[in-house]
C-alpha positions as CSV (number, residue, x, y, z in Angstrom):
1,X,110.9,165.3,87.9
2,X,112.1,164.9,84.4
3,X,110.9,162.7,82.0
4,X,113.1,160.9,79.5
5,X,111.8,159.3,75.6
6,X,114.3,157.7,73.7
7,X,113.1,158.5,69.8
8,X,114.2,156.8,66.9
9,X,112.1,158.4,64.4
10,X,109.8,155.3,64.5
11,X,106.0,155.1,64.9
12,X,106.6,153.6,68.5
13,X,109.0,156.3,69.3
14,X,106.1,159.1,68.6
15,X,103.6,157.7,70.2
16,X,105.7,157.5,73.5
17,X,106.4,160.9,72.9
18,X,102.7,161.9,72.6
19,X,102.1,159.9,75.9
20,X,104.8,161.7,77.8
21,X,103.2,165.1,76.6
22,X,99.7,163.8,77.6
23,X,100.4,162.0,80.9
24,X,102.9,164.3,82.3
25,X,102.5,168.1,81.0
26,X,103.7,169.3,84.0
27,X,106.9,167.7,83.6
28,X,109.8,168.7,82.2
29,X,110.4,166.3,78.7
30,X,113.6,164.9,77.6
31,X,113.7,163.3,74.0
32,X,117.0,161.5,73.5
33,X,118.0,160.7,70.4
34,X,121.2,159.0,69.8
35,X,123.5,159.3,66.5
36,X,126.3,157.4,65.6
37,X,129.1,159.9,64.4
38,X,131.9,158.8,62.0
39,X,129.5,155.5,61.4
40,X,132.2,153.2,63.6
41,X,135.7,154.6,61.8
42,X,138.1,155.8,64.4
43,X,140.3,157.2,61.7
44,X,137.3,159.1,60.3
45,X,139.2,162.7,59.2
46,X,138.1,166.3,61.1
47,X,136.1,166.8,58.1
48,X,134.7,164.0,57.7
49,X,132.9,164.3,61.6
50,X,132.1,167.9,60.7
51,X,129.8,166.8,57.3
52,X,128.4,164.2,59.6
53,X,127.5,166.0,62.5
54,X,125.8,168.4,59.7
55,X,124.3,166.1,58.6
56,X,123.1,164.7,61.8
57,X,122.0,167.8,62.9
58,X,119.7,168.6,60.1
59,X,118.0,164.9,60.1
60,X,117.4,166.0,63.9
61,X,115.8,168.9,63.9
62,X,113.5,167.5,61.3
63,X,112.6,164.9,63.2
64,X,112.0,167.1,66.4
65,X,109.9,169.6,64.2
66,X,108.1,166.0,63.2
67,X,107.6,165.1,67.0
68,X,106.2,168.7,67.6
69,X,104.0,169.3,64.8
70,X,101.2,167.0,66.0
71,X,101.4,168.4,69.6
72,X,101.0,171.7,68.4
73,X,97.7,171.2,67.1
74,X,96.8,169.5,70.3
């Protein structure tokens, strides 16, 4: 069984993350985190998608190393 979090970044989001690390370990976790990528423009250049997928990138993998920190010190 796999179990899915949505996360936002939010302090509701983290603590259904910690309770789908503490209720089921055993499991494998999914955090899904959805970005919006040209911020609605359809015309939005090649370029433009690139810098914000970057950019979207980097503000998700700090967030993950945010969701992970406190259950490494569990």
């Amino acid at each position: 069984m796999a179990v899915l979090v949505a996360y936002d970044g939010s302090a509701s989001a983290q603590k259904a993350v910690e309770y789908a690390f503490d209720s089921h370990a055993d499991e494998e976790i999914v955090l899904l985190r959805v970005v919006e990528a040209a911020d609605g423009s359809t015309e939005a250049g090649i370029n433009l998608l690139q810098e914000a997928f970057r950019d979207r990138e980097e503000e998700a993998s700090s967030s993950l190393q945010n969701v992970t920190e406190p259950l490494d010190t569990a």
